[in-house]
C-alpha positions, -999 to 999 in steps of 0.1 A, spaced: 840 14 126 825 42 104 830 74 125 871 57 120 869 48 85 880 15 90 858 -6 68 832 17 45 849 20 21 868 -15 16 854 -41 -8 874 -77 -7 865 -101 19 862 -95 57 870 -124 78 849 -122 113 830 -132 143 795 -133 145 792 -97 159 763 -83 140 777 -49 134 800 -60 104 771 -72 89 761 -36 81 787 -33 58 786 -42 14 821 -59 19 820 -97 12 815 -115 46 834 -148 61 825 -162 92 860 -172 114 861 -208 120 879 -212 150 840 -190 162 820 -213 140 835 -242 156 826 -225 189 792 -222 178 787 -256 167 802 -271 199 769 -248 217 749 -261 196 753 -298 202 759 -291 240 734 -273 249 707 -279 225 715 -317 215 721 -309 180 732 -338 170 745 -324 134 763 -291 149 787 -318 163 792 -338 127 798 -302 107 824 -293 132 840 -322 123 832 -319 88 852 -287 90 881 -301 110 889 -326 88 883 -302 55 912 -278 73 937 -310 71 929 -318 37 931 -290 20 955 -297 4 945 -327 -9 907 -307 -22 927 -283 -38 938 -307 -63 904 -332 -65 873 -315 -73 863 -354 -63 873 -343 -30 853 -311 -33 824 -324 -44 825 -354 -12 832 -321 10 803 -304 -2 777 -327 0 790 -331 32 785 -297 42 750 -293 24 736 -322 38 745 -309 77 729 -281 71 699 -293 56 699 -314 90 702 -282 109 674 -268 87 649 -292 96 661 -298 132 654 -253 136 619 -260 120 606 -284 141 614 -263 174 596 -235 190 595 -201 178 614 -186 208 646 -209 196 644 -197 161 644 -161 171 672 -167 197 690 -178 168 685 -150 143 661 -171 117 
């Protein structure tokens, strides 16, 4: 993507996969959610992560309300603490496993 120019030089928000080479770049990052959905649903299949399963929800049921959150920071707020409290879920689940699974998955 450098030898072509494509991205150095761009500096708004990049929407992507998980594909580690786009991380080399200073642009602000987004992760795609149709691949962060796919993710999740690896997650909980094939490691019984129990909250991987609940955030993709989470996430499914943000996308048909937004419109609804962009006019209640009630609904925000609910949202988020949603969201923060999956992920401290995740957070702990990762810590209590082996090293080998936290290096397979880049922490």
């Amino acid at each position: 993507m450098s030898k072509i120019g494509l991205l150095p030089k761009y500096r708004g928000i990049v929407v992507h996969d998980f594909w580690e080479s786009y991380l080399d770049f200073e642009f602000m990052h987004g992760f795609c959610n149709a691949h962060l959905l796919r993710e999740l649903i690896f997650q909980y299949e094939s490691l019984k992560q129990d909250w991987a399963w609940d955030l993709g929800g989470l996430l499914k049921r943000m996308k048909e309300s937004v419109g609804i959150v962009r006019e209640s920071k009630v609904a925000m707020a609910v949202f988020s603490l949603g969201i923060t409290s999956l992920l401290t879920d995740g957070a702990l689940f990762i810590a209590g496993k082996p090293a080998a699974l936290s290096q397979w998955m880049n922490i």
